[in-house]
One Martini backbone bead per residue (centre of mass of N, CA, C, O) as a GRO file, in nm:
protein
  149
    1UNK     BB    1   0.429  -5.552  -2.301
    2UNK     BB    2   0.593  -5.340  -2.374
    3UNK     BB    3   0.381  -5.165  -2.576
    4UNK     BB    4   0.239  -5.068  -2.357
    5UNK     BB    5   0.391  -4.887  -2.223
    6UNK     BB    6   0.477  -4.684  -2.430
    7UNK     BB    7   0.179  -4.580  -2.441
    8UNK     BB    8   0.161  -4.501  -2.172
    9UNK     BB    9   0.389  -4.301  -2.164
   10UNK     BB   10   0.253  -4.098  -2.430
   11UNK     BB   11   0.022  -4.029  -2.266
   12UNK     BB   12   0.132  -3.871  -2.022
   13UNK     BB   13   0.323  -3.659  -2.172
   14UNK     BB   14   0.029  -3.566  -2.296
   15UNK     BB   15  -0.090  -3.453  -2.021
   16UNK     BB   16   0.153  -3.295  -1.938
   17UNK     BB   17   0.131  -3.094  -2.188
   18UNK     BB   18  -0.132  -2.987  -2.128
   19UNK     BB   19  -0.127  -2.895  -1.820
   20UNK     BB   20   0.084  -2.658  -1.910
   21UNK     BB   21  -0.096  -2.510  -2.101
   22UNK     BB   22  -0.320  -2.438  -1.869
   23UNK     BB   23  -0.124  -2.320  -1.688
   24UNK     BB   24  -0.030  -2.084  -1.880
   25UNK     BB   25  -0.315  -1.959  -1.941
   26UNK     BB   26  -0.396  -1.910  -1.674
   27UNK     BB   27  -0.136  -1.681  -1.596
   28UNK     BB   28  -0.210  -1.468  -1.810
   29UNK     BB   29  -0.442  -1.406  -1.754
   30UNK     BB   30  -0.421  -1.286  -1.507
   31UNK     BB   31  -0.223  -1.087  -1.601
   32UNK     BB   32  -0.456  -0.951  -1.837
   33UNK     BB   33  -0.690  -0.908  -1.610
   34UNK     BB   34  -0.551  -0.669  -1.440
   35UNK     BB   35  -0.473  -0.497  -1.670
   36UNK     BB   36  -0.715  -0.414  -1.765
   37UNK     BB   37  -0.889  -0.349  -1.525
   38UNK     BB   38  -0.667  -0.112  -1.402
   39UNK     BB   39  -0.722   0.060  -1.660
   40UNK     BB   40  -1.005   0.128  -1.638
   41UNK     BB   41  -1.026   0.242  -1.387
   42UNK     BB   42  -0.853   0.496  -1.503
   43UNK     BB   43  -1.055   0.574  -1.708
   44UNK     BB   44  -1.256   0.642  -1.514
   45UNK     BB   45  -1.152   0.875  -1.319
   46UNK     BB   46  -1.049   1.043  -1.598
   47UNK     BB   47  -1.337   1.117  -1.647
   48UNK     BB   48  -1.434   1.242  -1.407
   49UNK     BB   49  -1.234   1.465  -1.374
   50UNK     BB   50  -1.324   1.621  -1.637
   51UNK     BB   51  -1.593   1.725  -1.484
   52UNK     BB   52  -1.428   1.842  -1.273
   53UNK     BB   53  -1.419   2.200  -1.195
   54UNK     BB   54  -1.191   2.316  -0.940
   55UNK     BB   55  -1.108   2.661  -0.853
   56UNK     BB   56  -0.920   2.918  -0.734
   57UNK     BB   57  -1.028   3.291  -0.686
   58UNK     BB   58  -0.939   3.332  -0.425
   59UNK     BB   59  -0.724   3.501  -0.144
   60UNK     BB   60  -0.798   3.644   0.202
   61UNK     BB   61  -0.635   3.711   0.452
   62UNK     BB   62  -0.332   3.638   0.487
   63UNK     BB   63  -0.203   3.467   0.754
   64UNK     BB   64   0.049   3.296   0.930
   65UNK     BB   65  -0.239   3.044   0.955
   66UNK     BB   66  -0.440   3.175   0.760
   67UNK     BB   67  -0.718   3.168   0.519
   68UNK     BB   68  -0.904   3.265   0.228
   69UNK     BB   69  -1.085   3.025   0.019
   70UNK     BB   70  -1.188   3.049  -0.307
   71UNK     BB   71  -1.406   2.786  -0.441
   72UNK     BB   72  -1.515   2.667  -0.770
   73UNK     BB   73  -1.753   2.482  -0.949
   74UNK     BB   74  -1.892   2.340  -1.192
   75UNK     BB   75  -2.131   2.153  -1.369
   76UNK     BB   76  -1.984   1.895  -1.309
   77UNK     BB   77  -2.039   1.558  -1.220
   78UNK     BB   78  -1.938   1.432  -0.941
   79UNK     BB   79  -1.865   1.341  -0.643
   80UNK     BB   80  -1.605   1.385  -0.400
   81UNK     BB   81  -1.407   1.336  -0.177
   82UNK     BB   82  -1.176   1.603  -0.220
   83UNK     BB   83  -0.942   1.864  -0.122
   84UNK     BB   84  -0.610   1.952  -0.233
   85UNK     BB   85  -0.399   2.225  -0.044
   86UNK     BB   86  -0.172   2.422  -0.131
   87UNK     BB   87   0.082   2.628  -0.023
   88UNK     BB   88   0.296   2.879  -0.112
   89UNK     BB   89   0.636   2.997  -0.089
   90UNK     BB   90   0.892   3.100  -0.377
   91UNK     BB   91   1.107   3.228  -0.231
   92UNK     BB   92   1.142   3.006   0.010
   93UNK     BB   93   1.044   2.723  -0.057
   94UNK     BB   94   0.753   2.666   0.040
   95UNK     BB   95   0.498   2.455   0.219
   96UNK     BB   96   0.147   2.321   0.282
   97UNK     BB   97  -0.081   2.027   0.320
   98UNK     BB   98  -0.427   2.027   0.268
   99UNK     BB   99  -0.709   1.764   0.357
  100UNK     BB  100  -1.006   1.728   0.324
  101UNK     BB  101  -1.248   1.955   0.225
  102UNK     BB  102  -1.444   1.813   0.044
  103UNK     BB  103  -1.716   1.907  -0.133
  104UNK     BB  104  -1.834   2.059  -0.435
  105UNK     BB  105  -2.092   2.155  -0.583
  106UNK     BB  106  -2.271   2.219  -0.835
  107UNK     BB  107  -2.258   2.574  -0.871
  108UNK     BB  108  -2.025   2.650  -0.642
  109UNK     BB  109  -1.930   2.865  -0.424
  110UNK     BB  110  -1.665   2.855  -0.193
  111UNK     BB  111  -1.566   2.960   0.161
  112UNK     BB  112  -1.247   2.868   0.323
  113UNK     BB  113  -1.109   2.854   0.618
  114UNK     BB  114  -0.726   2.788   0.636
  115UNK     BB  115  -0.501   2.630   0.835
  116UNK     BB  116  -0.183   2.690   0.855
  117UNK     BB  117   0.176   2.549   0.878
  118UNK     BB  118   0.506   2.560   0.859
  119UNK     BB  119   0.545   2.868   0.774
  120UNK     BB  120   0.751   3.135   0.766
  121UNK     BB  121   0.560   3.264   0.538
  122UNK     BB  122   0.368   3.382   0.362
  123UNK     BB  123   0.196   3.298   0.108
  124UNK     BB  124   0.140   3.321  -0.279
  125UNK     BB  125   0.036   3.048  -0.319
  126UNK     BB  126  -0.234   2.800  -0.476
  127UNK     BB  127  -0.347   2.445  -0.473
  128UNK     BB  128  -0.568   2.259  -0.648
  129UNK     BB  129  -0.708   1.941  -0.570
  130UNK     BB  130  -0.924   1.691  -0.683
  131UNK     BB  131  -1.023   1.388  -0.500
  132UNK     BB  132  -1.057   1.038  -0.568
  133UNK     BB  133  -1.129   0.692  -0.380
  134UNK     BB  134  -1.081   0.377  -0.432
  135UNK     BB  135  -1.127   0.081  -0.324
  136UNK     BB  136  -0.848   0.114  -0.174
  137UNK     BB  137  -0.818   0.406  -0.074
  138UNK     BB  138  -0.674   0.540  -0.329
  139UNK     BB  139  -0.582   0.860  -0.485
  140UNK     BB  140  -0.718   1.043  -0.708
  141UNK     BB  141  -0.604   1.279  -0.900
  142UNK     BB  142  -0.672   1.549  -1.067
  143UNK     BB  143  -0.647   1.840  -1.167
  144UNK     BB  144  -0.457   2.103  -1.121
  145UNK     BB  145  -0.463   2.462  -0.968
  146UNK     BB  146  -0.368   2.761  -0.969
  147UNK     BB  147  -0.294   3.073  -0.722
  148UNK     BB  148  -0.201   3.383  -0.730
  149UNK     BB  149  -0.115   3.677  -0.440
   0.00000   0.00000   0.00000
């Protein structure tokens, strides 16, 4: 009788290092496949990015709340969620961020005045930058252009 339990006990040990190596290759999976997805995800964006081409061209008629931003827009790419709007004035190094100026279509050329607050004096530079937003809704920038006036 002695030697079923022994073999018994040999059996279960063998089921229980099995059953261990299987939640371990779970848990691996799980965290490689997280991985690779939000690589992958991150390699999407950044390819979008590459076809999408907008640079702020002019800037005209600045006062303090107001500007005339001429941006123009290259000829591919997606639509994008929108565009971060950046002034800032170098001297006294204030900014300040305007956002969701929405998309500008393949090879055109686009004039929006932006309103801007909290800057002490005249902006001297603004930063272009268009971004999408992945599924979970946080924002993914592109390239910033920067143009000084």
């Amino acid at each position: 009788m002695t030697q079923h339990k022994k073999a018994l006990s040999t059996v279960v040990t063998t089921l229980i290092i099995i059953l261990l190596v299987l939640v371990a290759i779970g848990i691996i999976w799980v965290v490689i496949n997280n991985v690779v997805t939000e690589g992958s995800e991150n390699v999407n964006y950044s390819v979008k990015c590459l076809e999408v081409d907008v640079k702020a061209t002019a800037v005209n008629a600045c006062a303090f709340n107001s500007c005339d931003v001429t941006m123009k827009r290259g000829a591919g790419g997606d639509a994008f969620e929108g565009i971060k709007v950046v002034f800032k004035n170098q001297t006294i190094g204030t900014s300040d961020v305007i956002t969701s100026l929405g998309n500008i279509e393949p090879l055109q050329t686009v004039t929006r005045t932006i309103t801007i607050t909290g800057l002490t004096s005249n902006p001297d530079s603004v930063e272009i930058t268009p971004y999408f937003k992945d599924q979970s809704g946080m924002e993914k920038p592109c390239t910033t252009s920067s143009l000084s006036f």
